[in-house]
N, C-alpha and C positions, 0 to 999 in steps of 0.2 A: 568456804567449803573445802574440807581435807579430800586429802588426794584418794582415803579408801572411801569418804561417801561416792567421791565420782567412780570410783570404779563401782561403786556396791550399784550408781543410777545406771551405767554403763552395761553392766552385766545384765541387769533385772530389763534390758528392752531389747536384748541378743535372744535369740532362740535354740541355744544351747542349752540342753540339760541333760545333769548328770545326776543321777541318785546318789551314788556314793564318790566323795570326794577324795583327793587326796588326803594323805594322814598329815594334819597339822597344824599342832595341841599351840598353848600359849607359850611363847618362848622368854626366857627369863631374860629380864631387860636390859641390857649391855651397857648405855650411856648414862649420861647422869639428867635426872627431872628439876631441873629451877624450876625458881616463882615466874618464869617469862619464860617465853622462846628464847630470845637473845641469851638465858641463862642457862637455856639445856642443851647437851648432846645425843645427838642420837646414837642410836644403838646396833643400827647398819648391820642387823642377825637378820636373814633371808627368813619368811615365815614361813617358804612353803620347801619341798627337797628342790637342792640344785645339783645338774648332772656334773661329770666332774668334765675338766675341758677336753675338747675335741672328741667326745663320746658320738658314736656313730649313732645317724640317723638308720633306720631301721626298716626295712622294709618285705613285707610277706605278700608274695601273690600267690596267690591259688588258685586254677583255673579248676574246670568243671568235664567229666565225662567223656577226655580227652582219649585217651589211647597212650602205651607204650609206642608206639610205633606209628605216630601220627605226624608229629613237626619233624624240621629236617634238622633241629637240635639233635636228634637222637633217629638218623635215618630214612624220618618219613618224608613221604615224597609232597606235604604240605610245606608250603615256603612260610617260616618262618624266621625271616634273617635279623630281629631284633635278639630272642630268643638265642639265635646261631651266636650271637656276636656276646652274648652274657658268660653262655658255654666256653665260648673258644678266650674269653678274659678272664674265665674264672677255673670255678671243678663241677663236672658232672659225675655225679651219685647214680650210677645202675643198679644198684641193690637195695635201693629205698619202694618204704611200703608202705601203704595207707591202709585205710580196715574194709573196704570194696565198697562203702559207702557214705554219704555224701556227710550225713549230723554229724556221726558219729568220727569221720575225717576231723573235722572240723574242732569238736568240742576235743578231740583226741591233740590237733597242732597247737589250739592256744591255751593248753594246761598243761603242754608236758606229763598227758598221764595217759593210762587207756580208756577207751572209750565206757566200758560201761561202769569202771572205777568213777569218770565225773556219771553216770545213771545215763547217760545215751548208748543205747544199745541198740538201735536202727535210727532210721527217718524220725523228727523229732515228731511230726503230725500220730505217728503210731506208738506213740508212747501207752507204755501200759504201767499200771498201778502197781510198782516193785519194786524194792532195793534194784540199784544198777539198770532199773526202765525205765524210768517215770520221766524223766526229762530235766530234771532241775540241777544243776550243775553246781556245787558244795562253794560256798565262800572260802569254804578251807582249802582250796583246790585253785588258788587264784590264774587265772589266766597271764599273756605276759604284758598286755596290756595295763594290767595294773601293779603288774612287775616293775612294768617301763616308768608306771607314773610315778610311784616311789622313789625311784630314780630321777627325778626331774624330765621326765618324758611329756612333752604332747600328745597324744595318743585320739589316730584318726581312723574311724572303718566306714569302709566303701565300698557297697556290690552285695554280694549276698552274704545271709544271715545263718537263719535256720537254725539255729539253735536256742530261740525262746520258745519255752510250750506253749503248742498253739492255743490253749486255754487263756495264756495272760494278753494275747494279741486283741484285747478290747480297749475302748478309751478309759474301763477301769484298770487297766494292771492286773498284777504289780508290773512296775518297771525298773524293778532292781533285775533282772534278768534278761532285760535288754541290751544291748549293745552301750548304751550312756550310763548300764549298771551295774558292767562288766566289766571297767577300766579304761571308756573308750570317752573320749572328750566332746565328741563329733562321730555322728552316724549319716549316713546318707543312701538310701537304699533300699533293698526288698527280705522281707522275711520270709518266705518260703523258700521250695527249692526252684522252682523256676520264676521268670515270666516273662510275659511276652517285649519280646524289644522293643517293639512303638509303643504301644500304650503300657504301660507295667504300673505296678501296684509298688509304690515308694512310701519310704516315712523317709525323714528328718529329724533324728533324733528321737521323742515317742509321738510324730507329729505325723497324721494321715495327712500326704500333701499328691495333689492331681497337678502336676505341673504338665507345662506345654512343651513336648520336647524339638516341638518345630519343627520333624520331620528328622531328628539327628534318631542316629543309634542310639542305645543307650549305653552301651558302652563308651561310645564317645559320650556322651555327658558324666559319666564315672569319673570317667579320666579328668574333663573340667575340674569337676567338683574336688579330687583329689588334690589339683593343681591350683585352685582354689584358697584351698585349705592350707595348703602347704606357703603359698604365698604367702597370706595374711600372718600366718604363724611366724616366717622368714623375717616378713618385715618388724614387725613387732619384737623379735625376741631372738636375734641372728646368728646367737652361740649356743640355744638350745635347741636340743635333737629331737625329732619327729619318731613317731612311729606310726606307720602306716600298713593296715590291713586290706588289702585290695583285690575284691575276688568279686569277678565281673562274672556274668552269668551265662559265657562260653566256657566250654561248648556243652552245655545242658540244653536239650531240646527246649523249644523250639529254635532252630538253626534257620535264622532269619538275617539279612543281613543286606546294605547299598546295592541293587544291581551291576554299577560296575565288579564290585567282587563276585558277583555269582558269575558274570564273564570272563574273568579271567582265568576261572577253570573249564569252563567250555568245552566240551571234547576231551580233556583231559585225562578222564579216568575209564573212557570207552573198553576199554582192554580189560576190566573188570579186575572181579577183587584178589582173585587167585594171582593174575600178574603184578596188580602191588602188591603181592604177601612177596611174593620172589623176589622182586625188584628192591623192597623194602628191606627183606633180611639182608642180600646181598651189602646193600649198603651199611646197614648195621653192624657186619662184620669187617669193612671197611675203615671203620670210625673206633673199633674193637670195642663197642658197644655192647655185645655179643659172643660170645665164643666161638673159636673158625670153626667147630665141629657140630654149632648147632643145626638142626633141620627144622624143616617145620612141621607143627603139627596136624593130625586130619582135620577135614571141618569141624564148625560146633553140630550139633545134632539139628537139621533141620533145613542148613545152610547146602543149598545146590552148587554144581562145578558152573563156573560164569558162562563156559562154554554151551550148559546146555539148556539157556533161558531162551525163550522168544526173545527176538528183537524188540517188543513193545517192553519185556522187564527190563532188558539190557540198557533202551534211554532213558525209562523212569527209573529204574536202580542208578544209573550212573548220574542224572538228577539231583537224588540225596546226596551222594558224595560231593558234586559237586557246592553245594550249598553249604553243607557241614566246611569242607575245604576253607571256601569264600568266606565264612564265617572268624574260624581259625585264625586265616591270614589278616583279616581286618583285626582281630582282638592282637595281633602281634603288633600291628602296624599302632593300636591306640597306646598298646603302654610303651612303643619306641616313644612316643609327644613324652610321655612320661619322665622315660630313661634322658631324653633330652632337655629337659624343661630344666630337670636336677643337674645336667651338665652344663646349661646357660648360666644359673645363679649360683656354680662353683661349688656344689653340694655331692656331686655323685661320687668322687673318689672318695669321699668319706661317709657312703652309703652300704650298708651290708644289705643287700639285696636276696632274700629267701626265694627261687622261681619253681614251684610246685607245675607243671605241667599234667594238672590232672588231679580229682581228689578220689579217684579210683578207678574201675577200668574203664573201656568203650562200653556206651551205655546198651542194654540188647532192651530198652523200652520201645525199640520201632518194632519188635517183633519180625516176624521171615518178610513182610510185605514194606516196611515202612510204615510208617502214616503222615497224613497232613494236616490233619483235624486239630492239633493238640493235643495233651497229654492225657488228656480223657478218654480219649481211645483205648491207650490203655488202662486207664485207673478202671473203668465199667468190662473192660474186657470185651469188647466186640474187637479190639485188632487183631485176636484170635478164634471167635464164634463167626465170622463173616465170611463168605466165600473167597478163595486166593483169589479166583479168575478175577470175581465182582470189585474186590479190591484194585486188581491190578489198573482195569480198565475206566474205576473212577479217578483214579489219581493220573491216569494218561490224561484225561479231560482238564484237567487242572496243572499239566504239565509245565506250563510258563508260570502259573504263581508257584511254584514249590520254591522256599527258600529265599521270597518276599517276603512283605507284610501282610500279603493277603492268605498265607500259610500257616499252619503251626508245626512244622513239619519236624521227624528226628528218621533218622535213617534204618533200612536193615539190617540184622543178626549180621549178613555174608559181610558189611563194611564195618559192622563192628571189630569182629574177628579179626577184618582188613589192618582198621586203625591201629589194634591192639599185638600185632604182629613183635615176635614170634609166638606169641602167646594161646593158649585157649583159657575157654570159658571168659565171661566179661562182667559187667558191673554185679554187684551183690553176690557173685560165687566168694566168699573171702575161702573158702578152702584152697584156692586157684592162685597162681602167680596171675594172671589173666585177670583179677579182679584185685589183684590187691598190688604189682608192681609199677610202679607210676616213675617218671624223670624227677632228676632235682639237680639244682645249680643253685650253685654259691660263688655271688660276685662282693667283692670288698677289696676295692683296689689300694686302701691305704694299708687293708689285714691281711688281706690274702694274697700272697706273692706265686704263689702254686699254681702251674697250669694241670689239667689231663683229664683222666679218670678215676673216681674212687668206687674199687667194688664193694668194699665191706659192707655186711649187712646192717641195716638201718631201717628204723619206722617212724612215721609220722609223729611219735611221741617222742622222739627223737631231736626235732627242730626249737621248742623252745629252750632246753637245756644247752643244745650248741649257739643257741642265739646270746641268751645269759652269760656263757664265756667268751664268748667271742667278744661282746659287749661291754666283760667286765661288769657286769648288772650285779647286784646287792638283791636276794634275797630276803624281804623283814620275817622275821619270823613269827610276823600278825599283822594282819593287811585288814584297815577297814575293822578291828576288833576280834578277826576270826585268828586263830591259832593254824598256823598253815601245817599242810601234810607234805612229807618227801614228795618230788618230783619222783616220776616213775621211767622215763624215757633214759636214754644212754647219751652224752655228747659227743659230735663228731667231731668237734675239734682237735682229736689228736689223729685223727685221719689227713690234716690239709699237708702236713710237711713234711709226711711218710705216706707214700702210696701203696707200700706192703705193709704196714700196721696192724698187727693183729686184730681181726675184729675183738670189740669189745659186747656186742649185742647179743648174748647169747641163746636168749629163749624167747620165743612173741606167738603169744597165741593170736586166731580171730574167729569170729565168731559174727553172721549177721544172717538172722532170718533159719538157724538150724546148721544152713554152711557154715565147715569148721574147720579147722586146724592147729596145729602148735610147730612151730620149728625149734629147732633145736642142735647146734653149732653145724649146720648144714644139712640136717638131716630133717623132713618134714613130713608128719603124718596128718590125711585129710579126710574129710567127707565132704562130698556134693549131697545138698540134700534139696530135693524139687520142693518148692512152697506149697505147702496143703496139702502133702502125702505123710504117713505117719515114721516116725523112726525109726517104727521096726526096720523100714526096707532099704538104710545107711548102709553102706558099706565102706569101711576102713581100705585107704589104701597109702602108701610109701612111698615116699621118693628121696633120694639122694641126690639134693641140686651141686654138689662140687661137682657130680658127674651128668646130671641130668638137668642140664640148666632152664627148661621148660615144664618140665615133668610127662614126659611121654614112656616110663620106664616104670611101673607101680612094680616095687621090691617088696609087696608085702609080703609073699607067700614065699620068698627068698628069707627076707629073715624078720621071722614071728616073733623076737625076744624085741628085736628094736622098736616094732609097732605095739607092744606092749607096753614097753620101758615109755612110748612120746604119749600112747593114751591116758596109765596112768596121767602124766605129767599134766596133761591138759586139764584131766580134773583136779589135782591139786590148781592149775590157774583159773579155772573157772569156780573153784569154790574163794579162791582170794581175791576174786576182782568182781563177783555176784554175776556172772553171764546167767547164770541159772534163774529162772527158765528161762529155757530155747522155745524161743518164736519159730512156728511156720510149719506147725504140725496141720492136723483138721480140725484141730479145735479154732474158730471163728474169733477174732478180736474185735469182740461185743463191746458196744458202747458199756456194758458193766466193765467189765477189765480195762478200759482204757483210761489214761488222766484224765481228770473231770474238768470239765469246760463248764462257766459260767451258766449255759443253757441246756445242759446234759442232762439236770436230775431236775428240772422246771417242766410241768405239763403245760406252761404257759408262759408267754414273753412279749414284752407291751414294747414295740420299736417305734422311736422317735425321727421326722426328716431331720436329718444331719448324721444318722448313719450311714457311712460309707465306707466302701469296700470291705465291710471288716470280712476277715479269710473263715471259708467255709467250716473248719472244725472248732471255731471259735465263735460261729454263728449258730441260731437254732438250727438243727439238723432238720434239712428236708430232705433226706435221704432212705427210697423207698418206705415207706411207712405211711399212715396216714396222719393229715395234719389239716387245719383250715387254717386261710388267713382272713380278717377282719378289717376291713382299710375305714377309720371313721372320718369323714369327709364331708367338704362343702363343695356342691357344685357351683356355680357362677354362670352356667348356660352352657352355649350347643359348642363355643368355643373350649371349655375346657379340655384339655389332656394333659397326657404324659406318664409315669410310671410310677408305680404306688411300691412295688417292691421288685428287687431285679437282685438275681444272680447271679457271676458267671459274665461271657460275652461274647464272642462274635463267632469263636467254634465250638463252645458248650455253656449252657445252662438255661435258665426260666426267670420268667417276666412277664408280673401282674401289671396290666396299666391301660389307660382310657387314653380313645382315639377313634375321630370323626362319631362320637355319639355314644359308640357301643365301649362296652367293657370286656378286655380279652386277654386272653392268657396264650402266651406264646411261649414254647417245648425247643431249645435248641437242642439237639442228640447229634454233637460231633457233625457242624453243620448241615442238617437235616431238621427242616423245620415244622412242628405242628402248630395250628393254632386252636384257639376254642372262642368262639365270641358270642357276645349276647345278642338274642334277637330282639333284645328292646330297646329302645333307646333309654340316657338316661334320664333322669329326671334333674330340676332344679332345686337346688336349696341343700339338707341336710341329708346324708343319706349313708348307708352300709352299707359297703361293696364289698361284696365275700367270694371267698373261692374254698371249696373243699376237694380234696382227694383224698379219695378212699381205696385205700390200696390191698389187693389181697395177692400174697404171697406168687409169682410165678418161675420157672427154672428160666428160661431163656430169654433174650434182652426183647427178642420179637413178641411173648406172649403175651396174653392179655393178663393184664393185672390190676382190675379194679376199673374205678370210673373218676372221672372228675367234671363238677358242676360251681356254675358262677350264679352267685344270688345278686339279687338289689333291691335293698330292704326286706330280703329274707323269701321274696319270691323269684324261685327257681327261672334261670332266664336261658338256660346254656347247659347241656350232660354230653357226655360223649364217653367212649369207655377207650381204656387207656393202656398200654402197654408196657411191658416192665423197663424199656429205656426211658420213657417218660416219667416214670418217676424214679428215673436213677437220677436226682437232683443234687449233683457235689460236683462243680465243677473247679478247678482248684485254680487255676492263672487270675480272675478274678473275683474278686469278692461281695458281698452283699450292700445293697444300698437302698436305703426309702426315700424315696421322693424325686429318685432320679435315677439313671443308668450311668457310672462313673466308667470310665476308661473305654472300651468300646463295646456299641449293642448288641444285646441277645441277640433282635429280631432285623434285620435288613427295614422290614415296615417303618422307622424311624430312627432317626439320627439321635445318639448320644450329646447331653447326658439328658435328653427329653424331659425337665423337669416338669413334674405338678404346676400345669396353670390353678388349679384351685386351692383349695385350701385343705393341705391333709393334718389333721390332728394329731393321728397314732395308728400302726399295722397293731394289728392282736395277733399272734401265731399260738395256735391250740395243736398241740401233740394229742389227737384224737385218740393212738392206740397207746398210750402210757397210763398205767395205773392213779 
């Protein structure tokens, strides 16, 4: 047996897969072919790229909805000393930008381009049907991932995703747009933007996997798997360079995290948020992080003086932060095992280490209250239709789980602001420094001799270009058959060994959700624009950051030529990068505008058991509207249970399933639970177990809207009439499953994954009101 059949048996029982390979054709044969082995030499030509030597491993973190002004990398009063220790051995970047949100961050770092130049133009879930929206990121536009592999790279990601349309997220594909089809060797991970740290929704490459995380974080198991990875590749192959994509899913809510982290902020942040913004700049001007002349600015709109809360906001406010904190510090502490791992097996001096704190601002999805529910709180909008007091006084009750596993919890607007210090406005304002100024540090002890600070301005499109140089990386100019397009970002590498370097960055627009702006060699014009209000009621405003270094100073009415001179500009870059159309007017992003999803334009969809978790915009919609489901089933007797269809889990969604006899459907609304159950028992043998809801249109989450009824074999056994949070059915942390409950349960009434004791066939889901 030749040495490629055994690799060819070797590979085909690994669980790696990658769509598109490396580039590499048949090489012309160097040695000479006799009638016998003994008569031939080989040809000892490499078939596949080899790196050139000592080429640096590679490494990108990217943390999530962190805060300017959160780690004490850069001030915050969150210890951070892994972080601390990257900074103080490398350069931190204060003028570095991302685009205020999370896809578009993302698809923006590993193309080297702008965000809706690769078609992300928000959250990739809200993609809409248009040049520069739709979601699908251009082969021509390669990532560096497949930069790296050209290169003779390994190339490994780990943690969150979020940038395949959620349409492909089925076990049909395609899976050229997933992470193993984007350059990446090895995936290990979740595709959404959040999920929940104990139970979470993972793949494997394009592999649905429920693994048992045994009570770890998951970020600590990231980390494993990272270290993992990086072993196996070491051992095997200990002169070629790694690239690793590692973006763990802090600090995006839910901020869950070990107990002991949550104690070691205890008491900590008691003094409220107003004293860490003081406490915080100070220090920032300290570290000359900051300019000695900045102040701070007023609150965001909404955000109360700390001083003038009840005592019952003041310990569940200080709560959140303390969680978010706890969270923080533990994710420092996972990728130190990391930074260390690489310093044991003599790799890390010859590591360029990318550290992204943050992939845009402090998040403001807890809204003025908080919440603990999960992020369905806010996606349905009750964290703002709910009374303040009724909020306040439910989450005092739940005061010891906040910031467990028994939580879903993300903090208030006042700690956003907090985190985000000196900043205002916070995630998705990209008009804002406050949503789009993020840390960055650059560690490469064998390339980067430079200590300090660099101010020059810089953006996220920024980082693959300086990684490319820094790297010495070879550009092909056709990857995988496509014909590549220029990079669009600017490189920093002429910033490491001149700290007054003229900037090179001259003009960046952003644009997400309507909020906008363009800069322009210090000069930047913007709009705030509220989601779901119309354009008319924009207003243009100026700032001059060489002198305004947070923007508390709007020069528009000072001078009218120069906000002219940046608007035009903006629309010359939003007609050359397709921003247009601007999302986030009052026009609705109706399932017709949005990318189409396998079950989008089907009035009907026949689910098999062994569908699982697959993620809500990628499943049939049961969101408000009416639908029925169809469960065709054997019963077996009075023992039969379990769950016919489930979605969602322990702080939102719904679940069809049999138990103790009857047949029920159980409503989780942001833990708040309804049920409906039949009053017959079931029968034996073959049977239809149906559920319909029939939904009519209502304004508020509390009103009635419509009814919902359980059949069994077609007679009615169970009505009850139904309110508009109940069928607000899209819970997003977990996803859809038949014949079981995967990750954790809707309903408290039974334990996960409650499979089907009987025998289920197939669900039918009928979109009742679709033509």
């Amino acid at each position: 047996m030749n040495k490629q059949t055994i690799i060819g048996l070797l590979t085909s029982t690994m669980t790696i897969t990658s769509v598109m390979g490396q580039y590499s054709p048949v090489q012309t044969f160097g040695g000479r072919i006799g009638r016998t082995l003994a008569e031939t030499t080989p040809g000892n030509k490499p078939f596949n790229p080899v790196a050139p030597a000592h080429a640096p491993n590679i490494v990108y973190i990217l943390l999530d909805d962190v805060g300017f002004g959160a780690s004490s990398a850069f001030g915050g009063l969150v210890e951070t000393p892994t972080f601390d220790s990257l900074a103080n051995n490398g350069l931190r970047y204060t003028n570095f930008h991302t685009t205020a949100i999370c896809s578009p961050t993302r698809a923006s770092l590993l193309t080297g381009r702008n965000h809706h130049s690769v078609n992300i133009s928000t959250v990739i879930d809200l993609a809409i049907d248009a040049p520069g929206h739709h979601g699908y990121m251009p082969f021509e536009k390669a990532t560096i991932a497949e930069i790296a592999r050209e290169n003779g790279y390994n190339t490994f990601a780990i943690g969150k995703w979020h940038i395949t349309p959620t349409p492909d997220l089925t076990g049909a594909g395609p899976f050229n747009r997933w992470p193993t089809g984007r350059g990446f060797d090895r995936f290990y991970g979740f595709m959404a933007g959040e999920t929940d740290q104990y139970t979470p929704m993972l793949w494997e490459n394009t592999s649905k996997i429920e693994p048992d995380l045994q009570g770890k974080h998951l970020t600590t198991v990231l980390v494993d798997k990272a270290i993992e990875y990086i072993a196996g590749q070491k051992s095997a192959a200990p002169d070629k360079p790694f690239f690793l994509y590692l973006t763990p899913g802090a600090t995006h809510g839910p901020h869950q995290v070990d107990r002991q982290w949550l104690d070691k902020y205890k008491g900590r942040f008691d003094a409220g948020w107003d004293k860490y913004r003081e406490e915080v700049l100070a220090r920032q001007k300290k570290l000359g992080i900051v300019p000695a002349s900045t102040t701070l600015p007023v609150r965001n709109q909404g955000v109360k003086a700390w001083d003038s809360l009840s005592a019952v906001e003041k310990k569940v406010f200080a709560r959140f932060f303390e969680a978010y904190a706890g969270f923080l510090s533990h994710t420092d502490y996972e990728i130190g095992r990391l930074i260390n791992y690489l310093k044991t097996i003599n790799q890390l001096n010859n590591t360029l280490i990318v550290l992204m704190i943050g992939d845009n601002g402090a998040s403001k999805e807890g809204g003025i209250t908080g919440h603990a529910q999960g992020i369905n709180e806010y996606i349905d909008g009750s964290l703002f239709s709910e009374q303040y007091e009724d909020r306040i006084r439910e989450m005092e009750k739940i005061y010891d789980d906040i910031g467990t596993s028994r939580s879903g919890p993300n903090y208030p607007a006042g700690w956003a602001q907090a985190a985000n210090t000196p900043f205002r406005w916070l995630k998705q304002d990209a008009n804002s420094e406050g949503g789009t100024r993020n840390p960055l540090i650059l560690f490469y002890p064998n390339g980067i001799k430079a200590r300090g600070i660099r101010t020059q301005y810089s953006h996220v499109n920024s980082v693959t270009p300086t990684t490319i140089e820094l790297a010495k990386l070879t550009v092909p100019a056709v990857i995988n058959g496509y014909k590549q397009e220029p990079l669009e970002g600017i490189s920093l590498a002429y910033t490491i060994a001149n700290q007054q370097a003229p900037g090179r960055h001259h003009i960046q627009y952003y644009e997400i959700s309507g909020s906008r702006s363009i800069y322009k060699d210090g000069w930047k014009a913007e709009v705030y624009h509220r989601n779901g209000t119309s354009f008319a009621n924009d207003k243009w405003e100026l700032y001059n950051l060489h002198e305004d270094f947070n923007e508390q100073k709007d020069q528009a009415a000072a001078h009218p030529e120069k906000l002219k001179e940046l608007q035009a500009l903006f629309e010359q870059e939003a007609q050359k990068y397709n921003v247009y159309p601007l999302l986030g007017d009052t026009t609705a992003r109706s399932i017709q505008k949005l990318t189409k999803g396998p079950f989008d334009i089907r009035r009907q969809a026949i689910l098999y058991p062994g569908v699982a978790q697959l993620p809500n915009r990628a499943a049939p919609a049961l969101y408000q509207h009416s639908f029925s489901l169809k469960a065709d089933v054997e019963l077996t007797g009075e023992t039969t249970e379990g769950v016919l269809l489930a979605t969602g889990g322990r702080f939102t969604g719904f679940s069809f399933f049999v138990q103790a006899g009857k047949l029920k459907v159980a409503h989780n609304n942001n833990g708040k639970l309804v049920y409906l159950e039949s009053t017959q028992p079931l029968p034996k043998g073959k049977a239809v177990l149906r559920y319909d809801l029939l939904y009519k249109p209502a304004k508020n989450l509390t009103d009635e809207a419509g009814t919902e009824a359980l059949y069994i074999n077609d007679v009615k056994v169970a009505e009850r009439t139904i309110t508009k949070a109940d069928a607000t059915i899209m819970p997003y942390d977990e996803g859809l499953d038949v014949g079981k409950d995967n990750g954790s349960a809707v309903a408290p009434v039974y334990r996960s994954p409650f499979v089907f004791t009987g025998q289920l066939h197939k669900v039918i889901v009928d979109h009742l009101s679709l033509p």
